[in-house]
ZABA-998272 format. One record per residue (C-alpha): residue number from 0; residue in one letter; x, y negated, z negated. Coordinates in Angstrom, 2 decimals, always signed. Layout:
ZABA-998272
+-----+-----+---------+---------+---------+
:   n : res :       x :       y :       z :
+-----+-----+---------+---------+---------+
: NUM :   a :       X :       Y :       Z :
...
+-----+-----+---------+---------+---------+
***
This chain:
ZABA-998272
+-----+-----+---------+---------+---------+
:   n : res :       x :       y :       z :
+-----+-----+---------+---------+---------+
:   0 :   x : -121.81 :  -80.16 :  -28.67 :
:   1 :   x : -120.61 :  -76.64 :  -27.84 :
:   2 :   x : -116.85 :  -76.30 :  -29.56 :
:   3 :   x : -114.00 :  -75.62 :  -27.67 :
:   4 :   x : -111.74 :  -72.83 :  -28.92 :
:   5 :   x : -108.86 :  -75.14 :  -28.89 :
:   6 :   x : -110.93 :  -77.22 :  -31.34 :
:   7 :   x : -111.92 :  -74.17 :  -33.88 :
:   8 :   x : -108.18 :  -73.37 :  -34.17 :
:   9 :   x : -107.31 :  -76.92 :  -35.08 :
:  10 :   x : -110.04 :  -77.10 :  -37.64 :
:  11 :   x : -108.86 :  -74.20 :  -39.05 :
:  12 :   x : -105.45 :  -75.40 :  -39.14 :
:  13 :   x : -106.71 :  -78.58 :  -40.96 :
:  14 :   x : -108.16 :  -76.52 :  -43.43 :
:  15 :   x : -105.08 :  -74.83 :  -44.54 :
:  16 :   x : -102.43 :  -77.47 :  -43.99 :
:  17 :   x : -102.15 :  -80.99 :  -45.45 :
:  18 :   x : -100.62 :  -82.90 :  -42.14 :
:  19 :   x :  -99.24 :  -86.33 :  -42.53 :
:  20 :   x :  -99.98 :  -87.17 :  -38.76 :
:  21 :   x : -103.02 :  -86.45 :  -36.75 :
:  22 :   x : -103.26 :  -83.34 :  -35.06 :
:  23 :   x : -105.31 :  -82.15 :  -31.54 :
:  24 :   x : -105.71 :  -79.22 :  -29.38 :
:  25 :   x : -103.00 :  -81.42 :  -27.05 :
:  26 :   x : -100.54 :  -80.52 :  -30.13 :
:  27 :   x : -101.85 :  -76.52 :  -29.90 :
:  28 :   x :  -98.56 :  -75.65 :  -27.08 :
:  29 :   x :  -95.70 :  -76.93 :  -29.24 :
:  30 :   x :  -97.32 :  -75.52 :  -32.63 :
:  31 :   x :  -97.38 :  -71.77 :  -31.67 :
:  32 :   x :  -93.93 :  -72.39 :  -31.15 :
:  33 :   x :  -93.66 :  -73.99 :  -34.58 :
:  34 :   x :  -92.58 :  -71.45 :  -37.62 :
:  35 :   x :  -95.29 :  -73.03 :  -39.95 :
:  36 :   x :  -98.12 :  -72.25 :  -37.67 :
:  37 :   x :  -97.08 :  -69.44 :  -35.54 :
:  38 :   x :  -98.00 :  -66.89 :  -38.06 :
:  39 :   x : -101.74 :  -68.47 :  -38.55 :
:  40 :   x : -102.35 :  -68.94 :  -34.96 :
:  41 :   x : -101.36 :  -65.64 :  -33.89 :
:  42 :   x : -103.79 :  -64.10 :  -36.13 :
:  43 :   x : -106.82 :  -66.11 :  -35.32 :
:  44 :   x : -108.19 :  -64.32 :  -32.23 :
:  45 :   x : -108.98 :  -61.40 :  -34.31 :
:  46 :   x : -109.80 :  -63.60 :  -37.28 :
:  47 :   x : -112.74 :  -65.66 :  -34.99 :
:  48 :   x : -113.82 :  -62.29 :  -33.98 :
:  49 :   x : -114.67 :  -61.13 :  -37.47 :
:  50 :   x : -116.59 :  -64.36 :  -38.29 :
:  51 :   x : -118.41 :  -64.46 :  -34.69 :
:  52 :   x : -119.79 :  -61.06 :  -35.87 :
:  53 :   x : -120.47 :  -62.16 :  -38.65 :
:  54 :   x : -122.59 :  -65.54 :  -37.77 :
:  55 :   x : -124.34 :  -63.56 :  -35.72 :
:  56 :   x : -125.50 :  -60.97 :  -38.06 :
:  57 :   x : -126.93 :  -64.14 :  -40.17 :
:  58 :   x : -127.59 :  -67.10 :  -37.82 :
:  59 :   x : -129.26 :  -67.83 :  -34.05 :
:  60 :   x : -128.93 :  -64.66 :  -31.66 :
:  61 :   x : -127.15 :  -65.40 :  -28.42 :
:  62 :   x : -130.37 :  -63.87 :  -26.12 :
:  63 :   x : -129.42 :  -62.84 :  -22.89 :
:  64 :   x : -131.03 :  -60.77 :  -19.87 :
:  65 :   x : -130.72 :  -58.11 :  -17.64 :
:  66 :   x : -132.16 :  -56.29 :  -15.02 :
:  67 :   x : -131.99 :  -52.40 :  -14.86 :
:  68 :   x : -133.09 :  -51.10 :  -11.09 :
:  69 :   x : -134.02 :  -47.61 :  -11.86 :
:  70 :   x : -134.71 :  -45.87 :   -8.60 :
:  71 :   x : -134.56 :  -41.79 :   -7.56 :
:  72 :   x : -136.05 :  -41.52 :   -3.90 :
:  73 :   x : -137.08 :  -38.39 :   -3.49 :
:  74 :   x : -135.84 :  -37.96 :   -0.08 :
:  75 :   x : -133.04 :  -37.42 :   -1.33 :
:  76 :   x : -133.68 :  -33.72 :   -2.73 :
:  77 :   x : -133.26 :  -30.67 :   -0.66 :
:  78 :   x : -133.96 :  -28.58 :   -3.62 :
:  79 :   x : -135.79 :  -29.62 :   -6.85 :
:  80 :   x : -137.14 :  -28.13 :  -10.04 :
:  81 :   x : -138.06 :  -28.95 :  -13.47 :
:  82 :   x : -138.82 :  -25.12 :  -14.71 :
:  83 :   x : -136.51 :  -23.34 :  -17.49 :
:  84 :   x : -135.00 :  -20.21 :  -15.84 :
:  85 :   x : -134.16 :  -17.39 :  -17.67 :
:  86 :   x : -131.19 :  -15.01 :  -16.28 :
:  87 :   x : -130.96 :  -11.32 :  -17.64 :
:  88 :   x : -129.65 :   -8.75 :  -15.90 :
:  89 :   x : -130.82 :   -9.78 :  -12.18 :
:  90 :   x : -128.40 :  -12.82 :  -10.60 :
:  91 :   x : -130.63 :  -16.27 :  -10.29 :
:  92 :   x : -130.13 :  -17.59 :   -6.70 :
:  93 :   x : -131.17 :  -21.34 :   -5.50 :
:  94 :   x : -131.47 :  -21.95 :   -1.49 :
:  95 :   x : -131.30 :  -25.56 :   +0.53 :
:  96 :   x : -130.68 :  -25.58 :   +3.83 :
:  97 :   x : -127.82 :  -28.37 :   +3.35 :
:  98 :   x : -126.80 :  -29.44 :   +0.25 :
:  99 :   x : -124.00 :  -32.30 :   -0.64 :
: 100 :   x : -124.27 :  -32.49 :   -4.47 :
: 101 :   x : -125.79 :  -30.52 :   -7.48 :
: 102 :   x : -127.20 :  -31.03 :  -10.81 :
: 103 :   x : -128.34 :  -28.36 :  -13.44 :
: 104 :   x : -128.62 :  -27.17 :  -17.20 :
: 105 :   x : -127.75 :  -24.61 :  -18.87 :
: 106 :   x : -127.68 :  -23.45 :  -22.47 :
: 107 :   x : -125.52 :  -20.68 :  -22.88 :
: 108 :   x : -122.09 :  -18.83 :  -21.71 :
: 109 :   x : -122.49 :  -18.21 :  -18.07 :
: 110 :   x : -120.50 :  -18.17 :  -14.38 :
: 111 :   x : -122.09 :  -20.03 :  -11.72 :
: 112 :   x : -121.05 :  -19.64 :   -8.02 :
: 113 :   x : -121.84 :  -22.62 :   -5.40 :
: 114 :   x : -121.52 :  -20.95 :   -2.16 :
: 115 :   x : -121.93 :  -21.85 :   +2.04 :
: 116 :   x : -123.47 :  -19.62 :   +4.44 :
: 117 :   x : -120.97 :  -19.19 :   +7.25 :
: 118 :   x : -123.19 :  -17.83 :  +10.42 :
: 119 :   x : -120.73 :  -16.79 :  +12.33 :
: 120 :   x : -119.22 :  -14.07 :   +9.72 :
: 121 :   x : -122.38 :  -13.75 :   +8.07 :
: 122 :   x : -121.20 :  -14.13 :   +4.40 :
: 123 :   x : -121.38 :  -16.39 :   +1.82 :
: 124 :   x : -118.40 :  -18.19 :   +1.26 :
: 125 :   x : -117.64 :  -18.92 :   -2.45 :
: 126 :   x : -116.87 :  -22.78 :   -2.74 :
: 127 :   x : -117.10 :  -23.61 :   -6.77 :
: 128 :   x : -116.92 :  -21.02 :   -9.34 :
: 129 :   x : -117.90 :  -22.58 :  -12.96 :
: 130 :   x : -116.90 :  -20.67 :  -16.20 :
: 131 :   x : -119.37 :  -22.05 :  -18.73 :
: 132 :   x : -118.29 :  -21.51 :  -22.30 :
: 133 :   x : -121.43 :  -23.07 :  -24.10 :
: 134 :   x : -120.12 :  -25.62 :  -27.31 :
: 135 :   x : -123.51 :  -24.92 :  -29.21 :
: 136 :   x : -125.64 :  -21.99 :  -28.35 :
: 137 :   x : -129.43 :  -23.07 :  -27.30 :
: 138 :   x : -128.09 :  -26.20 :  -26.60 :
: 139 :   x : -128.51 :  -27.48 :  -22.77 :
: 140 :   x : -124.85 :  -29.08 :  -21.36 :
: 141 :   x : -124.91 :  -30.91 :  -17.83 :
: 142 :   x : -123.41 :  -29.83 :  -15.02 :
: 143 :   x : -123.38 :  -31.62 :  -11.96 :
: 144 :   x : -121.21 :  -33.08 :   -8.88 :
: 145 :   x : -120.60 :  -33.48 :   -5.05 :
: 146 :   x : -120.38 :  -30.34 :   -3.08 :
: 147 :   x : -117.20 :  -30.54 :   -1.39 :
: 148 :   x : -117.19 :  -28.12 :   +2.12 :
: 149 :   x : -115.98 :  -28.87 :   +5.77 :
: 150 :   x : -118.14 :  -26.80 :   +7.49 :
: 151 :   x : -122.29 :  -26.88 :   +7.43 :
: 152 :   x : -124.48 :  -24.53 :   +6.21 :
: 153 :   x : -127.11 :  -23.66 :   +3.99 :
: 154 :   x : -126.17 :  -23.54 :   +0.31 :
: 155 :   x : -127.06 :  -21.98 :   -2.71 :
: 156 :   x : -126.26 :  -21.70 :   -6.20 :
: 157 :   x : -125.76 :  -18.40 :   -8.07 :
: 158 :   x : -126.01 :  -18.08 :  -11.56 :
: 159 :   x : -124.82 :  -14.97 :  -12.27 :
: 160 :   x : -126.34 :  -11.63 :  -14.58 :
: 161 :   x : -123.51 :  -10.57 :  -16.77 :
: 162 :   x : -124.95 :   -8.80 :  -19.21 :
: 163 :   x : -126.28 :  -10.96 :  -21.47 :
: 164 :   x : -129.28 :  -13.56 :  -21.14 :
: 165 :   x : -129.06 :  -17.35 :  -20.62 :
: 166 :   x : -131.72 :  -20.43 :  -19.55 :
: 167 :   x : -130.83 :  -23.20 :  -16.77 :
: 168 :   x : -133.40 :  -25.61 :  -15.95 :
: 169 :   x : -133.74 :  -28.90 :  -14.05 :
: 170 :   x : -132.04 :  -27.37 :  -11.17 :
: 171 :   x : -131.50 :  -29.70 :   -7.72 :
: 172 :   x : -130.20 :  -30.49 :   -4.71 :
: 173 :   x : -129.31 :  -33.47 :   -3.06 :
: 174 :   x : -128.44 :  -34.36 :   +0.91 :
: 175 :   x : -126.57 :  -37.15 :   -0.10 :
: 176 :   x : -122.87 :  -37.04 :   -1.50 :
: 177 :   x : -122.01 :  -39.38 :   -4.21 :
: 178 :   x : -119.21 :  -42.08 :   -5.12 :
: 179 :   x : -118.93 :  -40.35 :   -8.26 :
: 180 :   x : -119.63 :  -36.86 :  -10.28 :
: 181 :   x : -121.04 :  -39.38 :  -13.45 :
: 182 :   x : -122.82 :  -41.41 :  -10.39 :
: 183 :   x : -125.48 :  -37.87 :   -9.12 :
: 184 :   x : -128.66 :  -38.35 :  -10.61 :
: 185 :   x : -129.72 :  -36.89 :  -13.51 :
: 186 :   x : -133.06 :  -34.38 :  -12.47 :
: 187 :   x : -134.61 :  -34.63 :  -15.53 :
: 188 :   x : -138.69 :  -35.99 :  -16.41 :
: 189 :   x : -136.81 :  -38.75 :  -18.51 :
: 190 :   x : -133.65 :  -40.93 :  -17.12 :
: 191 :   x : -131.64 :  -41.67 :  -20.36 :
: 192 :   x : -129.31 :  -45.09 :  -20.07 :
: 193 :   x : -126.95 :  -46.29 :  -22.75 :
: 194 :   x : -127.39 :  -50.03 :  -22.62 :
: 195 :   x : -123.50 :  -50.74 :  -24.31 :
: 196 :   x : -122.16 :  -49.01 :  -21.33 :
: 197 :   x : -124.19 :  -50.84 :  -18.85 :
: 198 :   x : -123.84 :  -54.27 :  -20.17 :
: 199 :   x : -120.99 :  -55.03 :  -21.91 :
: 200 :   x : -122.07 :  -57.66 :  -24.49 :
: 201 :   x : -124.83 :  -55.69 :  -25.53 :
: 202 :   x : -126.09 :  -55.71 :  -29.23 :
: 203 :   x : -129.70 :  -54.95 :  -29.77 :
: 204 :   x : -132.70 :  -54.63 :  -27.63 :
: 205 :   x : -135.47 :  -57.89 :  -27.95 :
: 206 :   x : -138.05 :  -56.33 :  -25.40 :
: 207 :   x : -138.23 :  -54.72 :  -22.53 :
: 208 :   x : -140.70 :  -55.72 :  -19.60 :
: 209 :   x : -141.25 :  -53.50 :  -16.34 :
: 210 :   x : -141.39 :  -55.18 :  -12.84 :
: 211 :   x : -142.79 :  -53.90 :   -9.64 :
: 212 :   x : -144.46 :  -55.44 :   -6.91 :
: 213 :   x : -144.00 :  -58.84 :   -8.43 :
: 214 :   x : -145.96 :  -58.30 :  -12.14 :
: 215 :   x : -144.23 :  -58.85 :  -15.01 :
: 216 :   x : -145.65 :  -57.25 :  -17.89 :
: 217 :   x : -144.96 :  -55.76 :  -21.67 :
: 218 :   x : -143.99 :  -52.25 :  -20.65 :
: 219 :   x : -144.52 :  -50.15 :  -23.91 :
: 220 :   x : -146.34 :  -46.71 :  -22.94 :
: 221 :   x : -143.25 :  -45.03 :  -21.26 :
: 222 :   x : -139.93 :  -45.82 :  -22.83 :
: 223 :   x : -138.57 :  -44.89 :  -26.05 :
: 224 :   x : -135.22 :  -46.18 :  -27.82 :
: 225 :   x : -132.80 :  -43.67 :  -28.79 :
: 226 :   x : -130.36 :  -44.50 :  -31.89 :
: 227 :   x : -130.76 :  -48.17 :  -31.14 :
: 228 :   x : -128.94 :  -48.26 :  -27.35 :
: 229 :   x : -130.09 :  -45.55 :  -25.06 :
: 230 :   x : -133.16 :  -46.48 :  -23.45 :
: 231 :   x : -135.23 :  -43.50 :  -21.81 :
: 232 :   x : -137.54 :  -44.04 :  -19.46 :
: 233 :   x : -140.21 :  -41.96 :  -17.36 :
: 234 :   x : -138.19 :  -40.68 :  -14.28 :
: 235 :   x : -140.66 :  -40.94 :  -11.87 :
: 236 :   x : -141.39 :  -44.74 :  -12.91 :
: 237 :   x : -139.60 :  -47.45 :  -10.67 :
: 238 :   x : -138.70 :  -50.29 :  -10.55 :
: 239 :   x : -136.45 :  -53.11 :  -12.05 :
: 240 :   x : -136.72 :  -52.96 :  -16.17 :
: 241 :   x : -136.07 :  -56.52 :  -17.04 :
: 242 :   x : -134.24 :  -55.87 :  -21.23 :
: 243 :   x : -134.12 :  -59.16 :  -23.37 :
: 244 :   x : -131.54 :  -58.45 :  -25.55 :
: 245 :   x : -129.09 :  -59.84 :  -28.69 :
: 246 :   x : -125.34 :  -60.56 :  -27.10 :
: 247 :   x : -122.36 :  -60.51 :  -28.29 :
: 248 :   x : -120.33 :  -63.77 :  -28.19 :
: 249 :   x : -117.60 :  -62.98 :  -25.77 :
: 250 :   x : -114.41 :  -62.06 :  -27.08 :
: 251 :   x : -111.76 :  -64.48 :  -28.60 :
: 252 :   x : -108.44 :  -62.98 :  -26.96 :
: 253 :   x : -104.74 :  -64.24 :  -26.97 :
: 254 :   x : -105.31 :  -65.48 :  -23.47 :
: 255 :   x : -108.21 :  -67.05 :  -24.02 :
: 256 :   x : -108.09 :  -70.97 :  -23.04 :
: 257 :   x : -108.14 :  -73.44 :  -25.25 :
: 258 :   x : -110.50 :  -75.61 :  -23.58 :
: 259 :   x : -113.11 :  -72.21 :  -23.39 :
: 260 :   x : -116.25 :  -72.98 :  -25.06 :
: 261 :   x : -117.61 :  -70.87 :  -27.64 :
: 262 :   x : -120.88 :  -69.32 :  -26.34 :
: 263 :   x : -122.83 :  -69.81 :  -29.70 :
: 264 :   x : -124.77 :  -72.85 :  -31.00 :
: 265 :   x : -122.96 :  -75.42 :  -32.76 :
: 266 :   x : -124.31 :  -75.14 :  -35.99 :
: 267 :   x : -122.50 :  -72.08 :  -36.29 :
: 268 :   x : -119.41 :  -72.06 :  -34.49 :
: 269 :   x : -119.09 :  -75.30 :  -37.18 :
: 270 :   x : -118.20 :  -72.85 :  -40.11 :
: 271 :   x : -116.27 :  -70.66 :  -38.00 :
: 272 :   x : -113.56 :  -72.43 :  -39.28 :
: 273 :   x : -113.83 :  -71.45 :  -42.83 :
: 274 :   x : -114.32 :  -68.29 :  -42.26 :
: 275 :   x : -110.74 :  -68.33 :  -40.71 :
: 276 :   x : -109.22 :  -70.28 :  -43.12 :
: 277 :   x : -110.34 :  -67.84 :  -45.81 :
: 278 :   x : -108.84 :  -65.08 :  -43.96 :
: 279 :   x : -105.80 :  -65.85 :  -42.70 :
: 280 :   x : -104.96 :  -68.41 :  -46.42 :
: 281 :   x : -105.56 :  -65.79 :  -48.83 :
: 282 :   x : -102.21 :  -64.47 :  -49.10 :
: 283 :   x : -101.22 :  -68.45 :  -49.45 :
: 284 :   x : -103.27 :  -69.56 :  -51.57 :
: 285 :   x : -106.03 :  -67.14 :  -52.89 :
: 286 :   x : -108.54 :  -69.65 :  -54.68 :
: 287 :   x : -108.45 :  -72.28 :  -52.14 :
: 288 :   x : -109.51 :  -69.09 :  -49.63 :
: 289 :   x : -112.35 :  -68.10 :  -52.12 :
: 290 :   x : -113.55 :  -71.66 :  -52.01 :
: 291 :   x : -113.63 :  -71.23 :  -48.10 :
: 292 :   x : -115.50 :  -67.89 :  -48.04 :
: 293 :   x : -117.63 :  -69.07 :  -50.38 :
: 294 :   x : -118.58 :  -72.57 :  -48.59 :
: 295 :   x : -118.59 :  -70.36 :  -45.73 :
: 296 :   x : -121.29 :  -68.01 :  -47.39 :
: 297 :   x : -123.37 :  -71.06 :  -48.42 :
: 298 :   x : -123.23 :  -72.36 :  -44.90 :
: 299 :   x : -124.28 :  -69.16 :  -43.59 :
: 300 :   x : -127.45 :  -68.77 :  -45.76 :
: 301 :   x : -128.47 :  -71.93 :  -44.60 :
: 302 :   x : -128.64 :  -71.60 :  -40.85 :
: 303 :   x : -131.78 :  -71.68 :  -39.60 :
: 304 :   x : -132.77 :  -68.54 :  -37.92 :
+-----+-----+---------+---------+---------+
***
């Protein structure tokens, strides 16, 4: 049986408290209102959180899955380039006939004009003007957005000469506008995605298998792991990247129900319970919490993984 969280706070409660009459979740309303539970049951959301973590560092992962849809047509590009540029004392200027959104690099301090060819005054009209002050010299910082104009013309990007010498690279173009600035694509050889901020329960990558055209298969030559959670990937390869992965159990919250079951196997969510008791009864009663944590403990080596 999967345990309700109604029934972990109960057991918990049973744990700490000697009650002369049977108690149930039913009896969970009228004891948060109760001055010898309130205190306890307040504090348990953030109690079972602790423990959750910690059963899962120990006991059976919660394995989930999900599909990552990594696409970059490349009709999309009006102007594209991979090459470092270096900018000395002559102004570095990109053309595309139309352009909606940008993306570049660039490693040092440096002004950069986006500007709109206006035919009937022939001149450039200055939309964007970008003061880079660099954070770390020789280090490459992102710039990129939607190109915001009312009229249509050719565009181009100026990074201007001012006396002193700078690199951009990975310089493009796109016809399309996006919802977002974070939302234009990235024009770099690798695509760079940091799995916690695209799925929310994330914890640790299992594997990662590559799907197109209907094969499923181990995909190992072209992806790395960064620091544990950012997956890169070959930016040219697409296709849906199916990642197996370690979850999270979801969140125990003050407004979570009492009748929500826990999302972990029922060997552990069984000991949950001590863990809280050992918690939240230490400043009660500090050996009967050491018994708990150490049941707990026992408990814990003995899950089978």
């Amino acid at each position: 049986m999967n345990y309700t969280w109604g029934e972990i706070q109960i057991l918990s409660i049973k744990k700490m408290f000697l009650n002369n009459t049977p108690i149930s979740v039913d009896d969970l309303d009228s004891m948060r209102n109760d001055r010898k539970y309130q205190l306890y049951l307040n504090g348990m959301p953030e109690t079972a959180n602790e423990g959750l973590l910690r059963l899962m560092s120990r006991g059976k992962p919660l394995v989930k899955k999900h599909t990552l849809t990594h696409i970059t047509p490349n009709d999309i590009f009006t102007y594209q380039s991979y090459d470092v540029n270096t900018v000395t004392n002559i102004d570095l200027e990109i053309y595309a006939n139309s352009a909606n959104a940008y993306y570049f690099e660039i490693n040092n301090d440096a002004r950069i004009e986006i500007q709109q060819y206006d035919e009937s005054s022939l001149t450039w009209n200055t939309l964007e003007i970008i003061n880079h002050i660099s954070d770390t010299a020789g280090s490459y910082e992102v710039y990129k957005n939607n190109i915001y104009s009312e009229n249509v013309g050719e565009i181009r990007i100026v990074f201007k000469a001012d006396d002193y010498m700078y690199s951009v690279r990975n310089i493009a173009m796109y016809s399309v506008k996006f919802r977002t600035e974070d939302d234009v694509f990235n024009n770099t050889r690798k695509q760079r995605y940091d799995l916690r901020t695209i799925i929310p329960d994330f914890y640790d990558v299992i594997s990662v298998e590559y799907e197109k055209d209907g094969n499923i298969g181990k995909y190992n030559s072209d992806f790395t792991l960064e620091e544990d959670n950012i997956l890169v990937i070959d930016g040219k390869r697409e296709g849906n990247f199916i990642i197996t992965y370690k979850a999270y159990p979801t969140k125990i919250t003050t407004n979570t129900s009492d009748s929500f079951r826990l999302n972990i196997p029922s060997e552990m969510a069984a000991i949950l319970p001590l863990y809280i008791a050992s918690e939240l009864y230490k400043d009660d009663d500090a050996a009967m919490a050491t018994q708990y944590r150490n049941q707990f403990e026992a408990e814990l080596d003995g899950l089978k993984i």
